[in-house]
VEXMI-400946 format. One record per atom (N, C-alpha, C): x, y, z; residue number from 0; residue in three letters; atom name. Coordinates in Angstrom, 2 decimals. Atoms other than C-alpha are relative to their C-alpha. Layout:
BEGIN
{pt {X,Y,Z},NUM,Ala,CA}
...
***
This chain:
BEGIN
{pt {1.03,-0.73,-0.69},0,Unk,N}
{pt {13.04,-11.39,5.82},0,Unk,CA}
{pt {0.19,1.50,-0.18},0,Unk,C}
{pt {-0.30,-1.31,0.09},1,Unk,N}
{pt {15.05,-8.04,5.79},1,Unk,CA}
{pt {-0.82,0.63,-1.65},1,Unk,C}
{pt {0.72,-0.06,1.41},2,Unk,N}
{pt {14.32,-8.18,1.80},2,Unk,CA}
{pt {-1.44,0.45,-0.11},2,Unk,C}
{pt {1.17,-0.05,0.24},3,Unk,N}
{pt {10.71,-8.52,2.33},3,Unk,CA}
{pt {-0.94,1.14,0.58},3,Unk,C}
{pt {0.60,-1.26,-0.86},4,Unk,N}
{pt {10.17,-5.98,4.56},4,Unk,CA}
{pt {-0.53,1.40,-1.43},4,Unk,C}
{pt {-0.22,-1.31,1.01},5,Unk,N}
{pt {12.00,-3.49,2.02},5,Unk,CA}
{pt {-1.02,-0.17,-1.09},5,Unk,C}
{pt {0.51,0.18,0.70},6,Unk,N}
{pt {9.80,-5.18,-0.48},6,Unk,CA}
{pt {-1.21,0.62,0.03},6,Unk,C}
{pt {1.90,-0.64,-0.69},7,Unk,N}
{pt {6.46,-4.07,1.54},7,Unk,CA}
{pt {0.28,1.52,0.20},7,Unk,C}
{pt {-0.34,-1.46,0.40},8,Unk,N}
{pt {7.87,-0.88,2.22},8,Unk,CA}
{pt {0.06,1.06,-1.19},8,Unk,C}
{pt {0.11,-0.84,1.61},9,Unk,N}
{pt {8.64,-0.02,-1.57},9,Unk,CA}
{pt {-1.38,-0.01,-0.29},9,Unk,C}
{pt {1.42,-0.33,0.63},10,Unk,N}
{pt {5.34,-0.89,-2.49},10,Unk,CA}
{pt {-1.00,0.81,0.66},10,Unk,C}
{pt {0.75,-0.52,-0.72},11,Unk,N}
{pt {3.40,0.64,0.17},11,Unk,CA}
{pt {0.38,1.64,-0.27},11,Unk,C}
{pt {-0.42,-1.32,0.30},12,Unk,N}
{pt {5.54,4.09,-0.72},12,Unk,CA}
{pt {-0.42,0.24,-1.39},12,Unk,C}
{pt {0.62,-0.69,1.44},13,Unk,N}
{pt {4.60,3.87,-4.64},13,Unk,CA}
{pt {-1.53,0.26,0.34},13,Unk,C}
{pt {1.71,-0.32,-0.28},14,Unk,N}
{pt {0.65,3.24,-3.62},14,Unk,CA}
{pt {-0.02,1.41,0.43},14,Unk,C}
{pt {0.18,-1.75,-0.56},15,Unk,N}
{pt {0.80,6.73,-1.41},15,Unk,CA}
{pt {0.45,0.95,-0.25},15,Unk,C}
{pt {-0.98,-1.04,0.61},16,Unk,N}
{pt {3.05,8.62,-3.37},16,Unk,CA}
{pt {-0.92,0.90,-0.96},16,Unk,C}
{pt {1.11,-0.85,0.86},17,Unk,N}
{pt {1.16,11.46,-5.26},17,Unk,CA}
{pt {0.74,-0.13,-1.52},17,Unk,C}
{pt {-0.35,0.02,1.55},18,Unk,N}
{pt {1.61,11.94,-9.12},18,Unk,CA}
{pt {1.54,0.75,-0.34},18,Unk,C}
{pt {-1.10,-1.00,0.44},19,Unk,N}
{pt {4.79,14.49,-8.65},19,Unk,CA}
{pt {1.12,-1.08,-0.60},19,Unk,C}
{pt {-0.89,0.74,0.15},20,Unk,N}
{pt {7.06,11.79,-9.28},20,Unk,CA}
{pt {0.37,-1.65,-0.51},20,Unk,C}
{pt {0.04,1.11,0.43},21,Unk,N}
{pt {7.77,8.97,-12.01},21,Unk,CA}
{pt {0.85,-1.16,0.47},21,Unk,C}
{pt {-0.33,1.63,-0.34},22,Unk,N}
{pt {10.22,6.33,-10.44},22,Unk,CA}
{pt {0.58,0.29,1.56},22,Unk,C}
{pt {-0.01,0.06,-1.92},23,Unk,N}
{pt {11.03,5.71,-6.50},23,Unk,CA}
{pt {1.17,-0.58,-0.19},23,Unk,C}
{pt {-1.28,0.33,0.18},24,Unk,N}
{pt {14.69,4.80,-6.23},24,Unk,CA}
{pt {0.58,-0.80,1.85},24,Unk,C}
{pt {0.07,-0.12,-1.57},25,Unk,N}
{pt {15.35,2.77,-2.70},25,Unk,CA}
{pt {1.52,-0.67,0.18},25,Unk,C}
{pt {-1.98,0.64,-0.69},26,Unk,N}
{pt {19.37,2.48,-0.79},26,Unk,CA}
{pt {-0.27,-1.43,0.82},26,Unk,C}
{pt {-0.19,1.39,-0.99},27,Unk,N}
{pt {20.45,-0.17,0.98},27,Unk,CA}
{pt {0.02,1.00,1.47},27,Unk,C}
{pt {-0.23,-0.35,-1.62},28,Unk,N}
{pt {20.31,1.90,3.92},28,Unk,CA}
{pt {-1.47,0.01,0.21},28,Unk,C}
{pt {1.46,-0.30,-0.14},29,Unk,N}
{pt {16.32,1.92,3.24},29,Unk,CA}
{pt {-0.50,0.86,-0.09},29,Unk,C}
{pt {0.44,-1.64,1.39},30,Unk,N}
{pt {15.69,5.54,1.84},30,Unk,CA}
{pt {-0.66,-0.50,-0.71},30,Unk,C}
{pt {0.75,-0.12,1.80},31,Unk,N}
{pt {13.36,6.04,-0.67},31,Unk,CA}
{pt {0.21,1.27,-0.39},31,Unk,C}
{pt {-0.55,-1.10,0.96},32,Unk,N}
{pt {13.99,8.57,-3.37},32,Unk,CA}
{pt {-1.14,0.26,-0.51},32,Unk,C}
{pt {1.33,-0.38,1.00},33,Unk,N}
{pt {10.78,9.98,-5.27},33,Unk,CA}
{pt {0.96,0.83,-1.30},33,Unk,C}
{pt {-0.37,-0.96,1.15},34,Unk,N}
{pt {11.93,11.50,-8.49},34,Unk,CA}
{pt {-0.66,0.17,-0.71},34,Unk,C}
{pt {0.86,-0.06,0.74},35,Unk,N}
{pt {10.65,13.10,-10.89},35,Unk,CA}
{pt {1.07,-0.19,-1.77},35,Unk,C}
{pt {-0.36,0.50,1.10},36,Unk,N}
{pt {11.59,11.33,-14.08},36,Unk,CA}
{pt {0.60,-0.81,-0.41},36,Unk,C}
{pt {-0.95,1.49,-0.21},37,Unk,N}
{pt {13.82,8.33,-15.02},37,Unk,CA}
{pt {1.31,0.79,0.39},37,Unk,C}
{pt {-0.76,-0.03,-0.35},38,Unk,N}
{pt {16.66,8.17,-12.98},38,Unk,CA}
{pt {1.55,0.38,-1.20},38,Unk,C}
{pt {-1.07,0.52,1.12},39,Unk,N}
{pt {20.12,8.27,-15.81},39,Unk,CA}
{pt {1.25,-0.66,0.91},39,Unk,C}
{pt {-1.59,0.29,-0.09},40,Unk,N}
{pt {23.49,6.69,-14.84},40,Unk,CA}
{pt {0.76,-0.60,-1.01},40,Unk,C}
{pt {-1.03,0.01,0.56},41,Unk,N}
{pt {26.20,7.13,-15.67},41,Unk,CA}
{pt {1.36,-1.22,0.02},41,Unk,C}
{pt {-0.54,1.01,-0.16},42,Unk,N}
{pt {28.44,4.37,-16.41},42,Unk,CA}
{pt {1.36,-0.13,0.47},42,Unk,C}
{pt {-0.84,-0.42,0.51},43,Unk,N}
{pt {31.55,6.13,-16.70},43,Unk,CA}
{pt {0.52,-0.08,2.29},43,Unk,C}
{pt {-0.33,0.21,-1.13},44,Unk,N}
{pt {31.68,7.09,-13.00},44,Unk,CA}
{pt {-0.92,-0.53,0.99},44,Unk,C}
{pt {0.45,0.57,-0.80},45,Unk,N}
{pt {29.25,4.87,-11.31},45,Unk,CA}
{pt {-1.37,1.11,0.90},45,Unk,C}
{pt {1.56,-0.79,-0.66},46,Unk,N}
{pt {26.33,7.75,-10.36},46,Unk,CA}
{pt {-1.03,-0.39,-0.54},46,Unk,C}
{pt {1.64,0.19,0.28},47,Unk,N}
{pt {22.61,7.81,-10.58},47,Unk,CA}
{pt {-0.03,1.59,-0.25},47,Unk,C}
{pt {0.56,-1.02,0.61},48,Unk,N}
{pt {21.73,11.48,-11.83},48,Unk,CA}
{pt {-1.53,0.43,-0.34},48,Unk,C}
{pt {1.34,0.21,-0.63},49,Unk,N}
{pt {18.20,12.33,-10.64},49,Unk,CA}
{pt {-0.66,1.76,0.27},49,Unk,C}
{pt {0.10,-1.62,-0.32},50,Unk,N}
{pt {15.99,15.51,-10.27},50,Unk,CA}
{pt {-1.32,-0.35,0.71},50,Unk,C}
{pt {0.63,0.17,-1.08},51,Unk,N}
{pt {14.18,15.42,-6.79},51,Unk,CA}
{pt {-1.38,0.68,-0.72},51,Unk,C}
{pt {1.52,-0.48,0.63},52,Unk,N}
{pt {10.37,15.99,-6.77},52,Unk,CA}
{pt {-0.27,2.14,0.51},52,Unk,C}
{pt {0.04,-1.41,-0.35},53,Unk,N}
{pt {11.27,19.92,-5.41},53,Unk,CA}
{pt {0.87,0.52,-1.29},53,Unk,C}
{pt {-0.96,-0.04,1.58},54,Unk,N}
{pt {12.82,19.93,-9.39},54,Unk,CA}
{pt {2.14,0.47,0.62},54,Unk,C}
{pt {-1.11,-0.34,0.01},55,Unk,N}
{pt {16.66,20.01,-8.31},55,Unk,CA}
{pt {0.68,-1.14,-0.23},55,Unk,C}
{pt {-1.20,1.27,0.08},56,Unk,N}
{pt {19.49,17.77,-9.78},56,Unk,CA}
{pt {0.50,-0.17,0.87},56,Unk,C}
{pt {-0.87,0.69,-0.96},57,Unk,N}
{pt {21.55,15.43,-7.63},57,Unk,CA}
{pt {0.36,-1.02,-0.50},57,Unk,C}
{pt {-0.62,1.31,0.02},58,Unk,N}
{pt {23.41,12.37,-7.58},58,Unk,CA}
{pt {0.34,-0.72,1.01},58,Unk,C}
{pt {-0.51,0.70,-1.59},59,Unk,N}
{pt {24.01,9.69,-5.33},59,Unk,CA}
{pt {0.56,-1.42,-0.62},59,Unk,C}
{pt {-1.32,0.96,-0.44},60,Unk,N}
{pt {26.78,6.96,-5.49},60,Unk,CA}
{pt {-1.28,-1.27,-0.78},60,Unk,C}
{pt {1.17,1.29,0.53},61,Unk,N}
{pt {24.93,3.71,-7.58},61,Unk,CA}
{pt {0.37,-1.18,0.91},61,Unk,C}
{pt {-0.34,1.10,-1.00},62,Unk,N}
{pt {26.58,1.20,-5.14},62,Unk,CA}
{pt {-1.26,0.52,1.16},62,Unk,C}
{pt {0.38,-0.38,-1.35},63,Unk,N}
{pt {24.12,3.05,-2.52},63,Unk,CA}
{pt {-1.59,-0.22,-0.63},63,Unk,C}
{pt {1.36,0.42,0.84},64,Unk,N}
{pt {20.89,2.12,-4.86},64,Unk,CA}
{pt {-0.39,-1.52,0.09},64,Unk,C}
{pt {0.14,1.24,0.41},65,Unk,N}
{pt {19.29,-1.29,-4.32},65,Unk,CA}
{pt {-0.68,-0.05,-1.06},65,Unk,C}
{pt {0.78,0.38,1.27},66,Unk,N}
{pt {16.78,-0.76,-7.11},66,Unk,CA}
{pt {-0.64,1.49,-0.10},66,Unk,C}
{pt {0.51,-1.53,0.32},67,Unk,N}
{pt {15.22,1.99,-9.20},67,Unk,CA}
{pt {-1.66,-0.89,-0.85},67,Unk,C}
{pt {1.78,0.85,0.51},68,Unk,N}
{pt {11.12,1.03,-9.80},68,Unk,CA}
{pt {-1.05,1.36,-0.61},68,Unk,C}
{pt {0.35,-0.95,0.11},69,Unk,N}
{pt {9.17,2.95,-11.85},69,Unk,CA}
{pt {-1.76,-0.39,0.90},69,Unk,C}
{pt {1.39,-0.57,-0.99},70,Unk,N}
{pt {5.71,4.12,-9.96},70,Unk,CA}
{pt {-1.14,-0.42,-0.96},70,Unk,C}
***
């Protein structure tokens, strides 16, 4: 059930999401991420490498990613 929620949630956030941002990235804590562009990770040390829709790089921990969907 928890799953399905997040499931309705993700989709309901790509539908209303404006154009700034090609893939939606969502945690297990239930965050969503908008980015603008494909996500990269890195294999080496386990990040996601991402540049928010206000254009600034970041990273966040890939264990903390349930899925990266593009929009």
């Amino acid at each position: 059930m928890k799953s399905m929620i997040g499931a309705v949630v993700l989709g309901l956030t790509v539908l209303v999401s404006g154009c700034s941002s090609d893939y939606v990235m969502a945690t297990k804590e239930g965050k969503m991420i908008m980015t603008d562009g494909k996500p990269q990770i890195d294999k080496e040390t386990g990040l996601v490498k991402y540049t928010d829709d206000s254009g600034h790089e970041k990273q966040i921990n890939g264990d903390e990613v349930s899925s990266i969907v593009e929009r």
